[in-house]
C-alpha positions in Angstrom: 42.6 55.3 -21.8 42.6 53.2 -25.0 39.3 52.7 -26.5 40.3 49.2 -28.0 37.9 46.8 -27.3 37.1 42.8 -28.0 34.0 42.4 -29.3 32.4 39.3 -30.0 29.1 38.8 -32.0 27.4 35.1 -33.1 24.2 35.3 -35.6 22.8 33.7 -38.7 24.2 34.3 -42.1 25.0 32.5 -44.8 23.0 29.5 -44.1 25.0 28.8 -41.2 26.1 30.2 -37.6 29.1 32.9 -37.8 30.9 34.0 -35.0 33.5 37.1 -35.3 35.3 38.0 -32.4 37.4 41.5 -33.0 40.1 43.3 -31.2 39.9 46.8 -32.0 37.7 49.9 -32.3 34.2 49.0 -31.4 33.1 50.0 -35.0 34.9 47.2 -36.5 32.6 44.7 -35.6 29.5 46.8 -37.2 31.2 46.9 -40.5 32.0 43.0 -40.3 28.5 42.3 -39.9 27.6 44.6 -43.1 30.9 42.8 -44.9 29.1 39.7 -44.5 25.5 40.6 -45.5 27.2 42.2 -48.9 28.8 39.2 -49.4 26.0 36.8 -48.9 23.7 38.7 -50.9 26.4 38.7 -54.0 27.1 35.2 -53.7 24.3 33.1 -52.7 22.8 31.0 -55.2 19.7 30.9 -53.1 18.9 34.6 -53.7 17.5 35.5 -56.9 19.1 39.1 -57.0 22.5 37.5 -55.8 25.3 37.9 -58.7 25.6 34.0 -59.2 22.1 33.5 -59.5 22.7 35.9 -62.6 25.1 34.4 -63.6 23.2 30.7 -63.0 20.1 32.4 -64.8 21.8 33.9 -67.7 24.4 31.7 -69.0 26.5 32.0 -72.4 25.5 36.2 -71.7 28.2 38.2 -69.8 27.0 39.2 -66.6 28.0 42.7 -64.7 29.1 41.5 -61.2 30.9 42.8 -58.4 34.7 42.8 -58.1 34.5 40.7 -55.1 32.2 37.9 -57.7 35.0 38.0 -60.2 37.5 37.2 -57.3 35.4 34.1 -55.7 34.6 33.0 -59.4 38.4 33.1 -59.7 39.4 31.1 -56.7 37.3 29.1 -57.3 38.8 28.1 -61.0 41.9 28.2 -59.3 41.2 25.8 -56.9 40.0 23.4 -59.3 43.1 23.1 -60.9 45.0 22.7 -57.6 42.8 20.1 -56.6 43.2 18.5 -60.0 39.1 18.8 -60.6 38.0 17.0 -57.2 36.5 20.5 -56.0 34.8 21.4 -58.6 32.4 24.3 -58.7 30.2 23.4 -61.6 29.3 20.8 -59.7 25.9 23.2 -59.3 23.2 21.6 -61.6 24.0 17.9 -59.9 23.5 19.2 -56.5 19.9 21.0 -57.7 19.7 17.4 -59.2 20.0 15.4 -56.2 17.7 17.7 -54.0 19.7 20.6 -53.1 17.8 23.3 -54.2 17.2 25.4 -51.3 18.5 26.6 -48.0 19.5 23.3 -46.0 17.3 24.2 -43.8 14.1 24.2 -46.0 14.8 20.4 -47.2 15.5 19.0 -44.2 13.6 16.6 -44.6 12.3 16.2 -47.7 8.4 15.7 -48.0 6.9 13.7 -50.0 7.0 9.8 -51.5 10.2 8.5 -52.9 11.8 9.6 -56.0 14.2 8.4 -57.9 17.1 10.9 -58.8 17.6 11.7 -62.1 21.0 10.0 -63.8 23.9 13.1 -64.1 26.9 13.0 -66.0 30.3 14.2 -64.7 30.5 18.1 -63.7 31.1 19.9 -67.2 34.2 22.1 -66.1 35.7 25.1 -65.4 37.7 26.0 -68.9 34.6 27.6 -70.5 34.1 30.0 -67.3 35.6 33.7 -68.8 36.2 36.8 -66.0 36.5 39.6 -67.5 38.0 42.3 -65.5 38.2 45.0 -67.9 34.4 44.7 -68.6 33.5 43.6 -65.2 31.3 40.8 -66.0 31.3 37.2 -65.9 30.1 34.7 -68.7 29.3 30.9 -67.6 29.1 28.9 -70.9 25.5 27.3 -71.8 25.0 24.2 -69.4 27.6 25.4 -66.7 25.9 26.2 -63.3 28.5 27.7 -60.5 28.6 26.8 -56.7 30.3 28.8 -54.9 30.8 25.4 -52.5 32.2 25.9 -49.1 35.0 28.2 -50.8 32.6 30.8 -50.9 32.4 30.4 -46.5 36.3 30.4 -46.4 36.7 33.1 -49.0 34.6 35.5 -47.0 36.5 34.6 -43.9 39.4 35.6 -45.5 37.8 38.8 -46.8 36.8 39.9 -43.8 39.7 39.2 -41.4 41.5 41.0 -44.3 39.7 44.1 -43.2 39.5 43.9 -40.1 43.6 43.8 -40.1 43.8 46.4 -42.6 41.5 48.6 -40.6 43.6 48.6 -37.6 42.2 45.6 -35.7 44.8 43.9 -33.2 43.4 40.2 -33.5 40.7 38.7 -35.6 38.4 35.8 -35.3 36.3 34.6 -38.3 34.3 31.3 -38.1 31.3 30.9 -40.6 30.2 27.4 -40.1 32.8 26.1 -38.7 35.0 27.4 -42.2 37.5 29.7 -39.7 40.6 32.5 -40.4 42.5 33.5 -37.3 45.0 36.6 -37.5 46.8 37.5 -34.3 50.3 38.8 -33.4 52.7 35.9 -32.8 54.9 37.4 -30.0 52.9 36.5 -27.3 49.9 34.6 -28.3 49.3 31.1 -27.9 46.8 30.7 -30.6 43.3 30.5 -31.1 42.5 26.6 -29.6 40.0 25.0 -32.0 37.9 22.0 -31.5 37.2 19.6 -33.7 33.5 18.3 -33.1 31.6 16.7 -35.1 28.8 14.5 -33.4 27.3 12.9 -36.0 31.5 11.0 -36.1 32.1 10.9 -32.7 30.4 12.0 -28.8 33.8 13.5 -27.6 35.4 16.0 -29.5 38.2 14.3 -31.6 41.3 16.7 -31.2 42.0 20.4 -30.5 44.1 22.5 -32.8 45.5 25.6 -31.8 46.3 28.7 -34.6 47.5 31.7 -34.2 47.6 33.3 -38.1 45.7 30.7 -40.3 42.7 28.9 -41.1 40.8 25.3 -40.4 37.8 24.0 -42.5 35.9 20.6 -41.9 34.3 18.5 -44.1 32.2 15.7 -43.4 29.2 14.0 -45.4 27.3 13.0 -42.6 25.7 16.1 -41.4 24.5 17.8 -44.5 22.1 14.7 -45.9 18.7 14.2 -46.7 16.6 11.6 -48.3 16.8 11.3 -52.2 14.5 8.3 -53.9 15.4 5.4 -51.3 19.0 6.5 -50.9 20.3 9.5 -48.1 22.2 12.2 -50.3 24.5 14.3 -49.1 26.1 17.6 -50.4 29.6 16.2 -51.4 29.2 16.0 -55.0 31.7 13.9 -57.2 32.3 15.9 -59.8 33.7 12.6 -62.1 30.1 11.0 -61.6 27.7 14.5 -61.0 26.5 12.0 -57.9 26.5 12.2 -54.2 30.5 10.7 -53.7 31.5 7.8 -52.2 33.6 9.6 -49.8 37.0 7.7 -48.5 36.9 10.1 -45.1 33.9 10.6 -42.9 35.5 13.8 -41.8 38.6 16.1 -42.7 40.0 19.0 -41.0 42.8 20.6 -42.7 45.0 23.6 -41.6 46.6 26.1 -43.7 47.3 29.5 -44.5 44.0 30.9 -45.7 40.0 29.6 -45.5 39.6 29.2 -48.9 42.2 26.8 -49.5 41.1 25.2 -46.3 38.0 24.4 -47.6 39.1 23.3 -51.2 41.6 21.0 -49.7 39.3 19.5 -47.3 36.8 18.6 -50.3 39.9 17.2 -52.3 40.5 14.9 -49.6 37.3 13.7 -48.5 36.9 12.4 -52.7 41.3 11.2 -52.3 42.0 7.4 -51.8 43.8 6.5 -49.2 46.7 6.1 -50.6 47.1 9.5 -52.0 46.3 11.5 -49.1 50.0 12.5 -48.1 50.6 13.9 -51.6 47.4 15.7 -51.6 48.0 17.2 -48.5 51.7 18.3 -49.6 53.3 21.2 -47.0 49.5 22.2 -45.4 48.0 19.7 -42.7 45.0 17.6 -42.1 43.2 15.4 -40.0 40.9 12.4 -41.4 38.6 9.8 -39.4 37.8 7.3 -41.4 34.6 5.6 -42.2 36.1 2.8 -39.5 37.0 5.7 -36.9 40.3 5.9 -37.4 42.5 9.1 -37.1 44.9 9.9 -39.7 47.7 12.6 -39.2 49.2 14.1 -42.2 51.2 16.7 -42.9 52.3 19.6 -40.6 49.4 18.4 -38.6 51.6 18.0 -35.3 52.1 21.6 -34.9 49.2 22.6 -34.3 47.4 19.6 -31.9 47.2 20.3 -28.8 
């Protein structure tokens, strides 16, 4: 008899609910869980002891980090030059700025009389930002903050489906909030069907997507908000301005070929006008609503609705 088995696990991490579902040895799930927690407790700027805190706390200093910081820190300079700076992980000391400081959870909503929010100049930039492989360290320059962003979620989706494969799993299933990576073999599987829910946009779920080996993000900036002075802020920082955006989406889901990207090119959206959203989009695919409630197709978006 085989001993392969599906397992599926839901609980807290990363701020946020992740769900892992596993075909395989029933170990594989145990070492996804502790995949995770390493990762969270490297990455998290919330955590004092995390590696971007040290970084954060000790800039213009190299900083001994983890190979799998220097590989997020990476990405993440990567995908700011795909996204041509509109996900911007510097963006860190404007979203401390405008109240995020915390765990979303712990400034939900904030106490207190209103305040008005400091003025912030535009994000300073991902040039200065050296990895150093050979050394093993990490130097931000003085007055760079990192954010991992949602690319830190997608990344460690891709992370750990990436193991999971590699350590003979059949099928994996990786959602941490809603950031996902599905790996499956194509023959005879009809894909992972998705939702796309977001109440706060709409009481019905607004399409299904089904994927088979891939990844889906969602962004919107009407779930993540809190009160700032007498304004609502919300986590989507424009990195031109170092201010809460004046997003042209209220919610983007985009489909491609790993979480990471997924989530970059769902925050390069949600900051693209209109009129540029084909281009940005390119040979991946994405759904908008708009702030009127309309739906907007684009891309290879078609293949995967169901």
């Amino acid at each position: 008899m085989s001993s392969l088995t599906i397992s599926r696990d839901t609980w807290q991490a990363m701020g946020t609910t992740v769900t892992i579902e596993v075909s395989g040895k029933p170990h594989l799930m145990v070492d996804a869980r502790r995949h995770l927690d390493e990762l969270e407790q490297r990455w998290s700027r919330f955590l004092p002891t995390s590696d971007v805190s040290g970084c954060n706390q000790t800039r213009g200093i190299p900083v001994d980090v983890h190979a799998d910081t220097r590989h997020l820190i990476r990405q993440a300079i990567h995908a700011c030059s795909l996204t041509n700076g509109r996900y911007d992980p510097t963006v860190h000391d404007a979203l401390v700025a405008a109240g995020y400081d915390r765990s979303f959870d712990q400034i939900t909503p904030l106490p207190g009389p209103p305040s008005v929010a400091p003025a912030r100049t535009a994000a300073p930039g991902v040039d200065g930002i050296r990895v150093d492989d050979a050394l093993g360290s990490v130097t931000l320059p003085v007055g760079v903050g990192f954010d991992p962003g949602g690319i830190g979620k997608g990344l460690a989706a891709d992370l750990i489906t990436e193991r999971l494969l590699a350590a003979g799993a059949a099928r994996a299933f990786v959602s941490i909030g809603g950031d996902l990576r599905v790996a499956a073999e194509p023959s005879d599987d009809p894909g992972r069907l998705v939702e796309i829910a977001e109440p706060t946009v709409s009481d019905s779920p607004i399409a299904q997507v089904a994927v088979i080996n891939g990844a889906i993000a969602t962004s919107t900036d009407q779930k993540r908000t809190w009160r700032r002075g007498d304004t609502i802020a919300h986590h989507i920082i424009d990195p031109s301005t170092g201010r809460p955006a004046d997003t042209h989406a209220a919610l983007v889901t985009t489909v491609t070929a790993e979480a990471w990207w997924a989530e970059a090119l769902a925050t390069q959206l949600m900051l693209t006008p209109p009129t540029q959203w084909s281009t940005a989009v390119g040979d991946d695919a994405a759904l908008i609503v708009d702030h009127a409630g309309g739906l907007h197709p684009l891309g290879r978006i078609q293949e995967f609705l169901r």
